[in-house]
C-alpha positions as CSV (number, residue, x, y, z in Angstrom):
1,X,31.2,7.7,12.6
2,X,30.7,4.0,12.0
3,X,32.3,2.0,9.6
4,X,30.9,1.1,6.4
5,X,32.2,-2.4,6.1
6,X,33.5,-4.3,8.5
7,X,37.2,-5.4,9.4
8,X,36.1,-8.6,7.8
9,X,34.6,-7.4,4.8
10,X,37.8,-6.0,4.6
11,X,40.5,-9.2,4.7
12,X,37.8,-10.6,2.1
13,X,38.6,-7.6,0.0
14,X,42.4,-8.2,0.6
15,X,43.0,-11.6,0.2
16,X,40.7,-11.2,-3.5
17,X,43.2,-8.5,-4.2
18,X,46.2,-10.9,-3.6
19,X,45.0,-13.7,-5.4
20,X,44.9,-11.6,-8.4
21,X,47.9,-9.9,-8.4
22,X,49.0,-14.1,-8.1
23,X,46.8,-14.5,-11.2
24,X,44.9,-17.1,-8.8
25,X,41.5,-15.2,-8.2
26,X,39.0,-17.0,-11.2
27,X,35.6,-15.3,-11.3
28,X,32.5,-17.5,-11.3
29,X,30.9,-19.4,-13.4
30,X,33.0,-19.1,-15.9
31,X,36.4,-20.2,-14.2
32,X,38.2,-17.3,-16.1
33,X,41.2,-15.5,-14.4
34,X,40.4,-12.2,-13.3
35,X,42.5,-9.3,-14.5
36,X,40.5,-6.0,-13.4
37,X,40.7,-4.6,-10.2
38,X,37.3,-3.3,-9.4
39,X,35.8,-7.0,-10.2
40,X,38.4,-8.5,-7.6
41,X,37.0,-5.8,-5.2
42,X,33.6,-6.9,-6.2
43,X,34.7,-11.1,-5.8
44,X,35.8,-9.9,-2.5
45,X,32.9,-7.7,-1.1
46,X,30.3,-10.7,-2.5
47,X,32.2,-13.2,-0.6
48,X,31.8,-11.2,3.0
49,X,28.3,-10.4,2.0
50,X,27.8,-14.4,1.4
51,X,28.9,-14.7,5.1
52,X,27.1,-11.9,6.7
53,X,29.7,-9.5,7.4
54,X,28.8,-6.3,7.7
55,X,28.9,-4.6,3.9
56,X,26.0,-2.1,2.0
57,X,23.8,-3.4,0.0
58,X,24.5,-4.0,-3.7
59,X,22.7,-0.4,-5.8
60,X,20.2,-1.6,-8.2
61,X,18.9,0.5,-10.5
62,X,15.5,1.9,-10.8
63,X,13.6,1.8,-14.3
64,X,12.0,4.8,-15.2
65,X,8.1,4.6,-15.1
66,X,6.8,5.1,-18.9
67,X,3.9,7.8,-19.1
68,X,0.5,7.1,-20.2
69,X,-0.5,9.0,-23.3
């Protein structure tokens, strides 16, 4: 089975993980530290996707269609 992400999608991933453990990793725009996991994960994974590494595509969500009464 193939991979999901690639091995460089991955080191992204890792060194975003490392940085904030360091209390390095700032998010965005704002310049804030980043303390939760899952958005150094996300840093991480939008980096590689930024290069063109192999990663899925981000899951939007879908508005429901209003009826017509």
């Amino acid at each position: 089975m193939a991979r999901k992400y690639s091995k460089g999608a991955s080191k992204k991933v890792e060194k975003a993980m490392h940085e904030r453990k360091k209390g390095t990793l700032k998010s965005g725009r704002s310049g804030k530290k980043v303390k939760s996991r899952k958005q150094a994960i996300a840093i991480g994974l939008s980096e590689a996707r930024k290069e063109g590494k192999k990663v899925p595509k981000k899951k939007t969500r879908k508005t429901k269609k209003k009826k017509k009464s």
